[in-house]
N, C-alpha and C positions, 0 to 999 in steps of 0.2 A: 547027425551033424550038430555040432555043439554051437551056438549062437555066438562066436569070437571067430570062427572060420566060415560063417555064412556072408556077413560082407564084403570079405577079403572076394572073397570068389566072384561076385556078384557085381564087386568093382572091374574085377577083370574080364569078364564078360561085358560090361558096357564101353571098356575099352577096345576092347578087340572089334565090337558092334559099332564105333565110332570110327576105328580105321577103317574099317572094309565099307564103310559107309562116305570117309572120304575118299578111296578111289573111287568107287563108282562115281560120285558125284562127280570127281574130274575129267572124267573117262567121258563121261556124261554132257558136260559143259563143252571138252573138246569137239563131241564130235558135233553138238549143234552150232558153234560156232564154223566147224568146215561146211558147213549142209549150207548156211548164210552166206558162207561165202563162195561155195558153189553157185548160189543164184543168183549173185550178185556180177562175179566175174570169176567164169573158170580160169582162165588163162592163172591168177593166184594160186589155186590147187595143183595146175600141174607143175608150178612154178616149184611152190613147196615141198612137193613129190621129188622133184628133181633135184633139190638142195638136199633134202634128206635123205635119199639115194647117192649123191657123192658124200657128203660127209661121211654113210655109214663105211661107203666103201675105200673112203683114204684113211680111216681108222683100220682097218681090214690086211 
């Protein structure tokens, strides 16, 4: 590898390493915010459940 094509690469790898790293983290955040809200008041979860269940299915 010639030292003009080592960074290029190298950036693109911390790129790709930063996206996949912000799903996760969302993925992540999502689900401990439902788990709070599980213990807090389910009735809100299956509420959510139930919104997201008709919406997917008037798009459908």
């Amino acid at each position: 590898m010639t030292e003009g094509k080592l960074p290029g690469n190298l950036r693109g790898y911390k790129l790709k390493k930063i996206h996949r790293g912000f799903w996760g983290r969302l993925v992540l955040w999502i689900m401990i915010i439902l788990i709070v809200l599980w213990f807090i008041d389910r009735q809100i979860i299956f509420d959510l459940y139930d919104w997201l269940k008709n919406s997917i299915a008037s798009f459908l």
